[in-house]
C-alpha positions in Angstrom: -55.9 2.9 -34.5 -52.4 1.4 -34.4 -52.0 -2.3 -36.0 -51.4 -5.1 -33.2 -48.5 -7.7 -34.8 -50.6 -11.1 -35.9 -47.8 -12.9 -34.0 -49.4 -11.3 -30.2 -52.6 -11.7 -31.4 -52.1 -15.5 -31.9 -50.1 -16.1 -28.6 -52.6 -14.4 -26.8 -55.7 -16.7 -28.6 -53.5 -19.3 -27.7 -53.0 -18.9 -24.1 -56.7 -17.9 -24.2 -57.5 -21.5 -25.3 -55.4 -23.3 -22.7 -57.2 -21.4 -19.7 -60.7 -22.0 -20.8 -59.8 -25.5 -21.5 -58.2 -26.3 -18.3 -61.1 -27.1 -15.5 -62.0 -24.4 -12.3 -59.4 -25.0 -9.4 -60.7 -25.9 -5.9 -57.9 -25.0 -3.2 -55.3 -22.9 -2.2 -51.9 -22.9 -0.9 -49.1 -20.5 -0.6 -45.5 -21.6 0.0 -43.3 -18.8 1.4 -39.5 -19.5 -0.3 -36.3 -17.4 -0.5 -37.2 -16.2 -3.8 -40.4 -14.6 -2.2 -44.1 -16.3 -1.9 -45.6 -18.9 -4.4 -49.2 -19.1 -4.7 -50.7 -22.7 -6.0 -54.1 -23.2 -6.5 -55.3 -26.6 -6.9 -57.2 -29.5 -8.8 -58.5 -31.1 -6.1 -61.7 -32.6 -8.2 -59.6 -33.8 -11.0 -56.8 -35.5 -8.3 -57.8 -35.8 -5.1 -55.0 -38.1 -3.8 -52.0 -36.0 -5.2 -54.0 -32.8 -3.6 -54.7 -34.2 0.1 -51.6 -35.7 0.1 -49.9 -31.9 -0.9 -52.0 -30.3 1.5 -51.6 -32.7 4.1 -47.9 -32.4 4.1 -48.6 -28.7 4.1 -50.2 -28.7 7.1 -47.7 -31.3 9.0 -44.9 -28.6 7.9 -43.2 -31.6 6.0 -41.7 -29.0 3.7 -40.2 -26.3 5.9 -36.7 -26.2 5.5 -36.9 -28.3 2.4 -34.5 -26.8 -0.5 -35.0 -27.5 -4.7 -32.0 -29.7 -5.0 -32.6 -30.0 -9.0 -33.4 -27.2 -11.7 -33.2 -27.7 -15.2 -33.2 -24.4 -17.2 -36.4 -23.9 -19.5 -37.3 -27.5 -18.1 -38.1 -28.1 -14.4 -37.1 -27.4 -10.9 -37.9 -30.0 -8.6 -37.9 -29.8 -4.6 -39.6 -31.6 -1.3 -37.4 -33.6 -0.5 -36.5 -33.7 3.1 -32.9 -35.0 2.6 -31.5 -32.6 -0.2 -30.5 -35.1 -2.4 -33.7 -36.8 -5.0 -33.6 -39.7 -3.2 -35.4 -39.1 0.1 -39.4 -38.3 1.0 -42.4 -40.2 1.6 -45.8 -39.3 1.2 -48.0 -38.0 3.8 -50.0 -42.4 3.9 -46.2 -43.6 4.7 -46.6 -45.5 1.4 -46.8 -44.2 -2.0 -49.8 -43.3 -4.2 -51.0 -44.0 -7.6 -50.7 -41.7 -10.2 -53.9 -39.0 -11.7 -54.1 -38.5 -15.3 -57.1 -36.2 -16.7 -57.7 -35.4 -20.5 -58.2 -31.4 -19.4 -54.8 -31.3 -17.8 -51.6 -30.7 -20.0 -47.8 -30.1 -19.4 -48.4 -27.1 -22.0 -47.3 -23.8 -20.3 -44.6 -22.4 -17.6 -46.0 -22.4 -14.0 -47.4 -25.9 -13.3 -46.9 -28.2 -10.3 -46.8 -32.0 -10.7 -45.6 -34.8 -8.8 -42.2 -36.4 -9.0 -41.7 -40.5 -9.2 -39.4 -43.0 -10.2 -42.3 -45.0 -12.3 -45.6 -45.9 -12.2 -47.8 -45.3 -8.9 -44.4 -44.3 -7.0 -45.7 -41.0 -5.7 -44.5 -39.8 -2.7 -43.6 -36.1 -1.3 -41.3 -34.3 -4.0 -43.0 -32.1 -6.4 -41.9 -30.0 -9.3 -42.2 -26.4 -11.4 -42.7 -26.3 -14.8 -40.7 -23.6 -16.8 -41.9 -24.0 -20.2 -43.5 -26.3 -22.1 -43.1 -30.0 -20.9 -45.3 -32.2 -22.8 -43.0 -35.4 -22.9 -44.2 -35.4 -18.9 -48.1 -36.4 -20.1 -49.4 -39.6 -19.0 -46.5 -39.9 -16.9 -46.5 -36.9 -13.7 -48.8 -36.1 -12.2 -50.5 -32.9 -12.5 -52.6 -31.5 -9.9 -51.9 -28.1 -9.2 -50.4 -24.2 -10.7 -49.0 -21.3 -9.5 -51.4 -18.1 -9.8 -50.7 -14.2 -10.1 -47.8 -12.3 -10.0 -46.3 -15.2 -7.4 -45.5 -16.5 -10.9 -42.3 -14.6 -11.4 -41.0 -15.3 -8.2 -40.9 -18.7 -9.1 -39.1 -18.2 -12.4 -36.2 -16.9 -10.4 -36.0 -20.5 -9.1 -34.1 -21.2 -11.7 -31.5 -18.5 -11.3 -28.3 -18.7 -10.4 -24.7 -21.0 -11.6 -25.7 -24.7 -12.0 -23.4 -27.3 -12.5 -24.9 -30.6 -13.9 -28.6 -30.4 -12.8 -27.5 -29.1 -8.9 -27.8 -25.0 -7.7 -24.7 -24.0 -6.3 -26.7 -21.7 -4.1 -29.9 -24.1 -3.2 -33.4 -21.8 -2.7 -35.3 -22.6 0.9 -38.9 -23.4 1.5 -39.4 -21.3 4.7 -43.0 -21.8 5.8 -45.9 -23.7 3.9 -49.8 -22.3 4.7 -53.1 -23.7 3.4 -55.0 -20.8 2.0 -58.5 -22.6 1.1 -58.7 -26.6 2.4 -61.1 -27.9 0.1 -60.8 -31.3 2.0 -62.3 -31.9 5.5 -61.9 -33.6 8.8 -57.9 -33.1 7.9 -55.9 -32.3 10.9 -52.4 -31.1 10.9 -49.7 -33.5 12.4 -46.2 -33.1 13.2 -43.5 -33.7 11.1 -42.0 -36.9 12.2 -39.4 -37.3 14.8 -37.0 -39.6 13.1 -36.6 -36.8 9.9 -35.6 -34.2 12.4 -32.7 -36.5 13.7 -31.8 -37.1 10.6 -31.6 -33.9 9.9 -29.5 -33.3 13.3 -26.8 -36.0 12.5 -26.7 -34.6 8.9 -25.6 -31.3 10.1 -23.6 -32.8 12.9 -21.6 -34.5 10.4 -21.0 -31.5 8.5 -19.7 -29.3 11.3 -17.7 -31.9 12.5 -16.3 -32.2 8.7 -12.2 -31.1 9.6 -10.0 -29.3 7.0 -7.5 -30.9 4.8 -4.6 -28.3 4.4 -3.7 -28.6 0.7 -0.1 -27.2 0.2 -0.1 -27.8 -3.8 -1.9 -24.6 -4.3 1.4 -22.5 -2.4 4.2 -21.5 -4.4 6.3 -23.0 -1.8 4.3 -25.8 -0.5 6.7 -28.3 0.0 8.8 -25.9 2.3 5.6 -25.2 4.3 5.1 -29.4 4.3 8.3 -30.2 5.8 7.7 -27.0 8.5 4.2 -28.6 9.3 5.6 -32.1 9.6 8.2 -30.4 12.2 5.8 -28.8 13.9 3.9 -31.8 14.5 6.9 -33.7 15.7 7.8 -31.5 18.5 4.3 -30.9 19.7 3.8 -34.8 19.6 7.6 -35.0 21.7 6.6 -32.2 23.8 3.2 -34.0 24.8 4.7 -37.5 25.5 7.3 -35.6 27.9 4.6 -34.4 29.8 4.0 -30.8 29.2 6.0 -27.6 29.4 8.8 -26.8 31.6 8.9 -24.1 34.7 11.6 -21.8 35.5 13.4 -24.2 37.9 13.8 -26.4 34.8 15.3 -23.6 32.2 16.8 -21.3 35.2 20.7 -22.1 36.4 19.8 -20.6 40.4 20.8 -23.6 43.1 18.1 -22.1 45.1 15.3 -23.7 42.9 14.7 -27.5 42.7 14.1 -29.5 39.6 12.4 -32.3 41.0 8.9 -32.6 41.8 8.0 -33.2 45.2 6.5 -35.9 45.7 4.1 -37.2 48.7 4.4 -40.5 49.7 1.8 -40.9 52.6 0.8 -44.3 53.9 -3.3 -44.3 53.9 -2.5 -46.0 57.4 -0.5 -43.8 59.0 -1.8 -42.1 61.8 -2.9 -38.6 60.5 -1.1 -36.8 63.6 2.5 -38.5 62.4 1.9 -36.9 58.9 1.1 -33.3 60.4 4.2 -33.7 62.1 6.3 -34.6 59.2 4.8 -31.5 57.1 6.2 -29.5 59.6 9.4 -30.9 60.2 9.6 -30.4 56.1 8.5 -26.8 56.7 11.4 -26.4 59.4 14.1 -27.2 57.3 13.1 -25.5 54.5 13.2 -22.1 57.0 16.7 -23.5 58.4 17.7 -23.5 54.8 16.2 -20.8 53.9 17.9 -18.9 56.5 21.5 -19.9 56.3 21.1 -18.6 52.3 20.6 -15.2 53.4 23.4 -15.0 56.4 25.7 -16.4 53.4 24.2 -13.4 51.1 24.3 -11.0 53.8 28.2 -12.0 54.5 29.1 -11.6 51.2 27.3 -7.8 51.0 29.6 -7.2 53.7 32.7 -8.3 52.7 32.1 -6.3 49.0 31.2 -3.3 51.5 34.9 -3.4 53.0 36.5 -4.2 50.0 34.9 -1.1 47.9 35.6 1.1 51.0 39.2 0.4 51.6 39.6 1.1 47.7 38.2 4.5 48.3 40.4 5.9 51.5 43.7 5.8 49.9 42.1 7.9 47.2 40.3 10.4 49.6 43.5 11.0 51.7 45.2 11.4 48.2 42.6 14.0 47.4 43.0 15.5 50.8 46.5 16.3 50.6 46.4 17.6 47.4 44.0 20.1 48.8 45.8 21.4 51.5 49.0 21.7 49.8 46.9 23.6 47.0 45.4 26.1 49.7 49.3 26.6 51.4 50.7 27.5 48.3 47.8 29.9 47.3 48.1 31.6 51.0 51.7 32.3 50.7 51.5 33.9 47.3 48.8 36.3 48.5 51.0 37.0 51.3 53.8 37.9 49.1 51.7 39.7 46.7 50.7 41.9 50.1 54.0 42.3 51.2 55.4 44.2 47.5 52.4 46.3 47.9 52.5 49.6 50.2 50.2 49.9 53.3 47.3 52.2 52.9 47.2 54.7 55.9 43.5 55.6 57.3 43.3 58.7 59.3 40.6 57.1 61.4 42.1 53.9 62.0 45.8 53.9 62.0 47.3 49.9 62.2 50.5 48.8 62.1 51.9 47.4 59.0 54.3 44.9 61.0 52.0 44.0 63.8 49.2 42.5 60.9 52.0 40.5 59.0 52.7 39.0 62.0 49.4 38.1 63.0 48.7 36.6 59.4 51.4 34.2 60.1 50.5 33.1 63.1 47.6 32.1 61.6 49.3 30.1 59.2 50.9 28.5 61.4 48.2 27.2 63.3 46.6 26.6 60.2 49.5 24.3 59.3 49.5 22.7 62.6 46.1 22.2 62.5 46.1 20.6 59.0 48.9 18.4 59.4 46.9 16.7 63.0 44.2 16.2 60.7 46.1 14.3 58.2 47.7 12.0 60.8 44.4 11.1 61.4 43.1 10.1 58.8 46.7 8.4 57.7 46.0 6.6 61.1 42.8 5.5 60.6 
């Protein structure tokens, strides 16, 4: 049979003795957190004020939403506060309670639930976790209730996390309270008071409403963006008091497009008929105006036409009589070139030789004629 260590055996005599001494719980609660749920049974013989006011406030819903605002490692961790801070709650009277000391009851062991206070009889809602042994607490919290079962290490994980001088820097969450076993009766559950929820409204109004400080120290070159900021600001501030942003009759150069605002001075007197007839008189000059822009553009496309067409005649007569004087020349060397060479006689069809030479320049010459009438034309026109 293998030897158990003396040091186990006397722990487990020990804890052994603290259970039988402590007295039979009556009443249950379970408080579902963000570490998972928490069972807490309850004294409720041994202190009955600290109980129905626990259980009361569980029932009302005091605590949903509540965070543990203060955890001590190996110590405490301390929630039930509506406000966050330590300094806020009230018990479930309105006033606070006296405090419940019993000689069976002992800050001796990890998983215990007493009451928080400020000093004697000062009980009100905030309540606290034991993680170890807390015996310099006796005679002074009260202690009316433990946590039970595996629930146990859920709660240790309360105390988890990066803490900077007594404060989480990521706060656990009660999410929903639920009374198990009530061992009190004729208790019935009422709302959680209207002036903590707007409390709790304006708290988070002020913190969305919170704006951020732009802290140009942490930037290499923060006093450059400084100055660029400061710039910035001073020509949206100029460009508000000017009145807003400009169109493209303001930034354009065209004297077709005002810069100045119409404005409507009507006389709240006037007869409404005069008015009408005003808005169209307006509306007839601006056609009359508008119209004598486009005979003006329509001249000036007209006069460019001429100008760019006279440019080009010179050049196309130029062309012209290059041409001709090209197709001449080409016509009276092919003409020579037939003359050095002899005439081909067909047996069929015997021609002339002389007779076709002087039909070819005939046709010349009527060519010539004709080209040189054509010429005067144009040169005319």
């Amino acid at each position: 049979m293998p030897s158990v260590p003396v040091r186990t055996v006397y722990l487990y005599v020990k804890m052994s003795n603290i259970y039988i001494q402590e007295p039979a719980t009556n009443g249950k609660v379970i408080l579902t957190t963000t570490v998972g749920e928490i069972e807490i049974e309850l004294w409720s013989r041994e202190c009955p004020i600290a109980c129905r006011n626990f259980v009361q406030l569980c029932l009302d819903g005091y605590y949903d939403g509540t965070v543990f605002h203060r955890v001590v490692p190996s110590f405490i961790v301390q929630g039930g506060d509506p406000t966050g801070t330590g300094d806020g709650g009230e018990a479930a009277a309105g006033k606070p309670f006296q405090d419940e000391f019993h000689t069976r009851l002992r800050y001796n062991r990890r998983g215990l639930v007493g009451m928080v206070n400020s000093g004697p009889n000062t009980n009100g809602s905030q309540f606290f976790f034991t993680m170890g042994p807390t015996t310099e607490l006796e005679k002074k919290n009260t202690l009316f209730g433990k946590v039970v079962g595996n629930t146990l290490f859920n709660m240790l994980k309360l105390e988890e996390g990066e803490i900077e001088d007594e404060k989480p820097l990521h706060k656990q969450k009660v999410l929903h309270t639920e009374v198990i076993s009530n061992p009190f009766d004729n208790m019935v559950a009422n709302p959680r008071s209207q002036t903590l929820l707007k409390t709790d409204e304006q708290k988070d109004k002020s913190v969305v409403s919170a704006k951020a400080i732009k802290n140009f120290g942490l930037l290499s070159f923060g006093n450059e963006a400084e100055e660029d900021e400061e710039e910035i600001n001073q020509i949206t501030t100029n460009f508000k008091q000017r009145g807003g942003g400009k169109s493209a009759h303001d930034l354009m150069n065209d004297p077709t497009l005002s810069k100045q605002s119409i404005l409507h001075d009507e006389n709240p007197n006037e007869n409404p008929n005069e008015i009408e007839q005003k808005k169209v008189d307006i509306d007839d000059n601006d056609t009359n105006e508008q119209l004598e822009i486009i005979r003006n553009k329509l001249k000036s496309n007209e006069n460019s036409k001429k100008k760019i067409k006279d440019n080009k005649e010179p050049e196309a007569s130029v062309k012209s009589n290059d041409t001709v004087k090209n197709e001449i020349h080409q016509i009276r060397k092919e003409l020579k070139q037939a003359k050095k060479q002899p005439v081909v006689v067909n047996p069929t069809n015997i021609v002339e030789t002389p007779n076709i030479i002087e039909a070819i320049e005939t046709f010349l010459i009527h060519v010539k004629v004709l080209l040189s009438n054509k010429l005067t034309m144009r040169l005319c026109f």
